[in-house]
N, C-alpha and C positions, 0 to 999 in steps of 0.2 A: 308308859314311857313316851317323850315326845321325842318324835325325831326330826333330824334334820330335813327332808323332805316327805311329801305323800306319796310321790312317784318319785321312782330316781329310772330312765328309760336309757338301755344301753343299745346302743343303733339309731344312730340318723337318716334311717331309712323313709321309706314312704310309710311305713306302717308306723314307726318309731314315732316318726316327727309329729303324723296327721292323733298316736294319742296324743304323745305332750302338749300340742297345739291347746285342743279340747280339752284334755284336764284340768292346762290353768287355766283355760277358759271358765272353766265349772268351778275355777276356784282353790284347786287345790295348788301347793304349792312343790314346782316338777324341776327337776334337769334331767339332762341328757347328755350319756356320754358317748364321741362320736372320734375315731383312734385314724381313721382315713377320710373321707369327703363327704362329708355334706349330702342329702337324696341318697344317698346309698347305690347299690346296683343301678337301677332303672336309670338316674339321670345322669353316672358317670362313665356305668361301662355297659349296660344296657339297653331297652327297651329306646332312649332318646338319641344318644349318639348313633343307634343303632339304624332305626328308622332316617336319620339323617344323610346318612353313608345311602340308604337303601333311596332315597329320593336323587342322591348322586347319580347309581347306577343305573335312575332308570331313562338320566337323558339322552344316554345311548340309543333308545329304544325311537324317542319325543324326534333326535336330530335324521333318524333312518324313514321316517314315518312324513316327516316335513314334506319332502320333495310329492307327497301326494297329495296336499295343497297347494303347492304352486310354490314352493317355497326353496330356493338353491341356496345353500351353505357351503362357503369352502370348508374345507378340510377338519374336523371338530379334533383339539386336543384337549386331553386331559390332564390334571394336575393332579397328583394327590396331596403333596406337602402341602398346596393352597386349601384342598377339604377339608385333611384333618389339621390345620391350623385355624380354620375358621369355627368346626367343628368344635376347638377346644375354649375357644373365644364363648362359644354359643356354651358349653357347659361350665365355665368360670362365672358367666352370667348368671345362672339359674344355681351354682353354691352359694353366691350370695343373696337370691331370694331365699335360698331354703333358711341360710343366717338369719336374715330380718325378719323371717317368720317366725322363727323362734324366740328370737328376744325380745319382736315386740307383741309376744303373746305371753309376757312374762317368767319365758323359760328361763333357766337357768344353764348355759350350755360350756362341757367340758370339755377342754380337747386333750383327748391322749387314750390309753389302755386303762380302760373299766375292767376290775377282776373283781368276782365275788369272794368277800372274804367270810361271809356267814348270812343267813333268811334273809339280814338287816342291814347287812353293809356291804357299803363296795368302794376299795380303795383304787383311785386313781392319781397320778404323776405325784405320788409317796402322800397323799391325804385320804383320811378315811372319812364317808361319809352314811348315814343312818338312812334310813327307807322304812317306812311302814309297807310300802308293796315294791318290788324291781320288776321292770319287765325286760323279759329278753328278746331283742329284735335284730338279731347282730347278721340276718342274712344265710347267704349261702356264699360257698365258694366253688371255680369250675374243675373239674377234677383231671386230669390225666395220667392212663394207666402207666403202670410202674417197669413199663417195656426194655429192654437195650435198647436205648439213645431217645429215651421218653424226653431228656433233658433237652433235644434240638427240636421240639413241637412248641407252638405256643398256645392258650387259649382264647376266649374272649378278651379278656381280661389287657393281654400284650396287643390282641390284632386291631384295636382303636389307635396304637400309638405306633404302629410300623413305621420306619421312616422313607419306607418305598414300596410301591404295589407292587409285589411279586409277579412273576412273569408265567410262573407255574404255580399253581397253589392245590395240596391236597387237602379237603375237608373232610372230618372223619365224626362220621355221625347220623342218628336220622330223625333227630327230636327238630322242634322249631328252631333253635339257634344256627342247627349245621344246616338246615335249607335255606334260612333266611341269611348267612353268611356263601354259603356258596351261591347264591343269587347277587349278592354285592360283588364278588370278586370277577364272578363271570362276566357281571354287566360294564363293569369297568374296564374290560379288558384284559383280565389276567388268562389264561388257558385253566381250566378248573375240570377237576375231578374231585365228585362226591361219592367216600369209599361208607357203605353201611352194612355190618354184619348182617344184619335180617335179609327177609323177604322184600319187604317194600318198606319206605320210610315212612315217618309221621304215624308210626301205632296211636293208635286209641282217637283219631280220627277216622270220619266215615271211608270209607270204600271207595266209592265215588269219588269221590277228591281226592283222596291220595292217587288213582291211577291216573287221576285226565292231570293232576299235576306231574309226573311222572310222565306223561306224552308232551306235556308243554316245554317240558327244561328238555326233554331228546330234541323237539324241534326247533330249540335254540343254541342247538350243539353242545350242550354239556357234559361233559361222561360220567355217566351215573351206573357204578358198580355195587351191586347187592351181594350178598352173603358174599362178604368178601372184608379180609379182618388183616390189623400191621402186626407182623412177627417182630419186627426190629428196625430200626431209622439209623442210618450209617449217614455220618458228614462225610463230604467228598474233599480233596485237595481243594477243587476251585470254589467251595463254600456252599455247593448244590447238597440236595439231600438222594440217598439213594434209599428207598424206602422196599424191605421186604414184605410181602405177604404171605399169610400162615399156607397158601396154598403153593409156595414155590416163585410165584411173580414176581417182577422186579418191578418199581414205578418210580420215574425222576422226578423229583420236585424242588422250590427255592422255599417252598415254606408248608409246613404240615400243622394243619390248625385244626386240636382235637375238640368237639363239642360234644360229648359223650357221657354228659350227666353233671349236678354240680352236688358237693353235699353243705350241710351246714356248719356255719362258722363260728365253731367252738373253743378255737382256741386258745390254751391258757384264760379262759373263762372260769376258773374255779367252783364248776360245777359240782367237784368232789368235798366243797364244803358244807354242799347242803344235800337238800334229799331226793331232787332232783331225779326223776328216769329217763332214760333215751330209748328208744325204739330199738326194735330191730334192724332199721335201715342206719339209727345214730341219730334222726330226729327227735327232737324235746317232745317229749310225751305230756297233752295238754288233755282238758274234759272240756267238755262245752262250752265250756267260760273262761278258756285259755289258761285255767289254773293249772301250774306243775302239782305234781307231788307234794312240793314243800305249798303253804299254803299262800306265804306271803311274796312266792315270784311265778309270775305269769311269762307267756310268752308268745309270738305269733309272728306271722309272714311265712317267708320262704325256711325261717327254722324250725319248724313246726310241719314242712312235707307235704300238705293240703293240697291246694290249690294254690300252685305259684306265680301268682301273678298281681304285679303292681296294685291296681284298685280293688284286689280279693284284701292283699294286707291294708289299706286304704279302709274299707269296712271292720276290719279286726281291728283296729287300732280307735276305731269309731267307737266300735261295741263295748270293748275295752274298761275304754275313757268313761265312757257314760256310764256303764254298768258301774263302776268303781267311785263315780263325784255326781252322777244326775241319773240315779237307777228309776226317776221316771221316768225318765226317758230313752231305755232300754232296749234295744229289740235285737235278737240274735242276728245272725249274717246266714242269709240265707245261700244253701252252696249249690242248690237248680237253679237250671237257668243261665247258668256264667256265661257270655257273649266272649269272645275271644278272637284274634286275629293273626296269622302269621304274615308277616311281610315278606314272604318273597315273589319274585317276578314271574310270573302273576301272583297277585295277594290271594289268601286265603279269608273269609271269617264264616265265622261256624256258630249257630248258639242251639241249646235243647240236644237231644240225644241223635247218636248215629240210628242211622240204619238196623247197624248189627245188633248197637245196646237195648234199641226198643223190640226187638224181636226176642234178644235173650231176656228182657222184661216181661215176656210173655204178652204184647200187644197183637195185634192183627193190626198189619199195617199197608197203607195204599200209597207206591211211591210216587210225584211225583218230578221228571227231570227235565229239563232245559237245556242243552246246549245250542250255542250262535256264536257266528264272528261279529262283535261288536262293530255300531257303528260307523266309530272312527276308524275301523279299519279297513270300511270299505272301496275308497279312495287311495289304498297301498296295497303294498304288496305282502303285506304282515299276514297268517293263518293263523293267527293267535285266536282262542274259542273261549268259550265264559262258558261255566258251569253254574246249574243255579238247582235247588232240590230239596224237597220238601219232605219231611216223613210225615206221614198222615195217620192218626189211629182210626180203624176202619170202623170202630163200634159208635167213638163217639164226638167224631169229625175233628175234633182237634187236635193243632199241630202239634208236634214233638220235637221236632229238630227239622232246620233252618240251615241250610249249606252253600258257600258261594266261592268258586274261584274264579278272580276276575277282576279289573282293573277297579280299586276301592270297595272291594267287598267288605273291608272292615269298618268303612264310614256307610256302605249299604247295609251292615248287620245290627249294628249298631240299632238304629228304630226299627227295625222287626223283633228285637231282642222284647222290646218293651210290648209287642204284641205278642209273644211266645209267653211273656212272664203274667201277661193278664187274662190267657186262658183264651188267645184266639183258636178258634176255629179256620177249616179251610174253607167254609162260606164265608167268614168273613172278609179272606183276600180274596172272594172270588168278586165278594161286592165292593170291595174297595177300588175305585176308580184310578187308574194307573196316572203316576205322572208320563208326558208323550213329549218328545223321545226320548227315554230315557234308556239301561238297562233295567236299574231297579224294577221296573213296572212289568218285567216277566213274573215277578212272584206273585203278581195279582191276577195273569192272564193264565196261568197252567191250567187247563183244562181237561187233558187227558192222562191218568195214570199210564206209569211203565210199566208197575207191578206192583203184586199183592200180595 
């Protein structure tokens, strides 16, 4: 039976667009149905807006630090309607690259609500259209628990479009989004508390970083309260939030922004037409080649649970395309190794295993750490410290995981990443001749372990 396309991709995502791109590249004949914007997550509410906001927050830091060059600024104000109207300028730009990527890669591009009507078809704004393969890339969405007065919090999602920076702001969470947003709101001036059930934030990050970041945000006055959870969010007469804690606490805030997981975005997707599973968590349950259940709809990115992260779905969407119109050209997505970075004040990047995971891997390992006050801050008054750390396996000198908090650690993780993933050794950084002065050039000078 022929049908009307070879791919029909529902999500304009990063994963979405980068198969269809490549599919009709390969020749086959694709569209894609896309119901909100263009990029998806990452370039509307996001990893871009996001990072952008976070380069605002840090001129705060740029104008306090001046004065130890020689440099007198009157009085620095802020704006925010001016950020985020520039901000949305800078993401109307880039929906219209993700456009002309598409169409002039011969896509075929939909705009409205894609529902699956059966293996083969998916009817969108009342036409139904045929697929020999569907792929589902339709994201995630951010969740907020189902509290008394959950409806006066907002998520990621609203706090792009505030139309005024809050004067109090509570964040509630301790994955990357809630430190890398309570890092913007702090730096911008808001009065911020970050409220996280657990122990310490940022689980499944090494040890080391999460406590020296955790000393960093104290010494830039943040209030950061652990095992500590919202009972209830009460609006006030004057528009203030009075927010309860499960422990009896009262905490006043003008805006409660929860980042506490997102799941994926299912909805009204007519998954129940086909044979499709979902996980335990609700994520589309894939095999190695991102095949569902049903044989002829695949799916990957951030609704698939993995690895969520921009250029992880970037290679799914790769592996994809190729596997399906140029299976010479094939090669799995490999998931060691991921380089990654949180953006908050100070940045984070991390690539290869913690600490904790290579020991419960059963390795013998020799750590070692670096902290300093960066250069630049030695001319201020700033105590801000750079963490930088190496895991070492002790039997067969090579490195495991690669750890940095510190001004650009995610553009310093970045080419270490590429020596973690080719099997360096710590002789090798030991021979590696350091750029001077740089920070980077500590991960080639460590010479003494902290521990074993």
């Amino acid at each position: 039976m022929a049908h009307d396309f070879d791919l029909y991709v529902i999500g304009a995502g990063s994963g979405g667009v980068r198969a269809a791109r490549f599919a009709a590249g390969f020749g086959a004949k694709v569209a894609v149905a896309e119901s909100r914007y263009l990029g998806g997550t990452c370039v509307n509410v996001g990893c871009v807006p996001k990072k952008l906001l976070v380069y605002g927050a840090h001129f705060a830091e740029d104008f306090e630090q001046a004065s130890g060059f020689g440099w007198s600024l009157d009085e620095a104000q802020f704006d925010w309607p001016t950020l985020i109207a520039n901000k949305d300028r800078e993401i109307n730009r880039l929906n219209g690259i993700y456009r002309n990527l598409l169409v002039n890669s011969g896509v075929t591009l939909h705009e409205g609500h894609a529902k699956i009507v059966d293996p083969h078809t998916v009817e969108i704004n009342g036409e139904r259209h045929t697929a020999k393969n569907i792929l589902i890339a339709t994201g995630g969405w951010p969740q907020i628990p189902e509290i008394p007065g959950h409806e006066h919090a907002i998520s990621s999602n609203q706090a792009f479009f505030l139309k005024a920076l809050p004067k109090r702001v509570l964040v509630v969470g301790g994955g990357y989004i809630a430190v890398e947003f309570a890092g913007i709101f702090h730096g911008l001036g808001a009065q911020t508390t970050l409220l996280y059930r657990g122990e310490l934030f940022l689980r499944g990050f090494d040890g080391s970083v999460r406590k020296h970041l955790q000393e960093e945000l104290t010494k830039r006055g943040m209030d950061l309260q652990f095992n500590a959870d919202i009972e209830r969010i009460d609006k006030q007469a004057d528009g203030s939030l009075k927010v309860t804690l499960k422990d009896g606490r009262q905490l006043e805030a003008d805006c409660v922004f929860y980042a506490t997981g997102r799941r994926p975005m299912l909805d009204n997707l007519g998954l129940e037409n086909t044979g499709v599973k979902l996980d335990k968590k609700g994520f589309v349950e894939v095999d190695d080649q991102y095949q569902t259940a049903e044989p002829s709809i695949l799916a990957l990115g951030d609704v698939i649970g993995r690895v969520q992260l921009t250029p992880v779905a970037l290679a799914e969407g790769m592996a994809v395309a190729r596997r399906l119109f140029k299976p010479e050209q094939y090669r799995p997505v490999d998931y060691k190794m991921i380089p990654t970075a949180v953006f908050s004040l100070p940045n984070i990047g991390t690539v290869g295993l913690t600490e904790e995971e290579a020991r419960d891997a059963g390795h013998e390992v020799v750590i070692y750490e670096s902290r300093f006050r960066p250069m630049k801050l030695t001319l201020t008054e700033c105590q801000e410290r750079t963490l930088m750390k190496l895991v070492v396996d002790a039997k067969t000198d090579k490195v495991l995981g690669c750890h940095m908090v510190g001004p650009e650690a995610g553009e310093i993780v970045q080419g270490l990443a590429i020596a973690l993933k080719a099997g360096a050794t710590k002789r090798d950084f030991d021979e590696t001749i350091g750029v001077h002065p740089t920070a980077a050039e500590e991960f080639v000078t460590m010479r003494t372990p902290v521990a074993g």
